[in-house]
C-alpha positions in Angstrom: 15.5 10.8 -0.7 13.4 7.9 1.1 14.2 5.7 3.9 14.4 2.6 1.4 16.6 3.9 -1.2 19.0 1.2 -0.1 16.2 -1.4 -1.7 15.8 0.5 -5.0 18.7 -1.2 -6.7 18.2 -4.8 -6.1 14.7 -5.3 -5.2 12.4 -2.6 -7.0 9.1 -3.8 -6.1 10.3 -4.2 -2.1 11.5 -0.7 -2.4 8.0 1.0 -4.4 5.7 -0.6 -1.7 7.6 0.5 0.7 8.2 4.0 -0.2 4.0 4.4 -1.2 3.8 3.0 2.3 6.1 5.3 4.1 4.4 8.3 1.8 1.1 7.5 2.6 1.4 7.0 6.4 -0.4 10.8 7.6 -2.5 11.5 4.7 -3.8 7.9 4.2 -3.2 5.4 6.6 -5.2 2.6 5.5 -3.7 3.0 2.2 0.1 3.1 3.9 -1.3 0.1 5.5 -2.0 -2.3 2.2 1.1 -0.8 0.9 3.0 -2.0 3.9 1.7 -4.9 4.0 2.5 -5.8 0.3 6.3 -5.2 0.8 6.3 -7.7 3.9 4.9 -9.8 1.4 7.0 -9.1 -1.0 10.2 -9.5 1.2 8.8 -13.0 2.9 7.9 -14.7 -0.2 12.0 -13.6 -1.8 12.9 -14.8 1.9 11.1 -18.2 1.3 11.8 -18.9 -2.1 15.1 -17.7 -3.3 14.6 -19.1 -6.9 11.5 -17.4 -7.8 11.6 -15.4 -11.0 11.7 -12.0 -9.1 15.3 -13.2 -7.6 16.5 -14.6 -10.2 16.2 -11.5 -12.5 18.3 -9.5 -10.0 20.9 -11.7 -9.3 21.6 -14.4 -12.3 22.7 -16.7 -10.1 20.2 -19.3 -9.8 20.0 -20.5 -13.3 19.3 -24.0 -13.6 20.2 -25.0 -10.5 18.5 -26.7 -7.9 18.3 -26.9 -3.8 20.7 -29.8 -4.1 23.3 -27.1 -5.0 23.4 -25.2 -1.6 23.4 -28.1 0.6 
């Protein structure tokens, strides 16, 4: 069981960085490093733009809509 499990469900790509991160820390560390990196990207980019594609295949909630909508 990883540390990230609680990511598997609703943000797969989060959570597979993340785990080849946390996996590759002692043997590889530069490795665990790009992998690392790639889920903060990962999690900043969904953090910045809620409606991207990635979101809006987990959730369903975004369709059509706009920013107008949450103000």
């Amino acid at each position: 069981m990883s540390q990230f499990t609680f990511l598997q469900a609703e943000f797969p790509a989060i959570y597979e960085s993340a785990n080849k991160a946390f996996s590759a820390a002692h043997p590889d560390p530069c490795t665990a490093c790009f992998y690392a990196r790639r889920a903060l990207e990962l999690t900043v980019n969904w953090l910045y733009n809620p409606h991207s594609a990635d979101v809006t295949d987990v959730t369903g909630n975004f369709e059509n809509s706009s920013l107008e909508d949450f103000s």
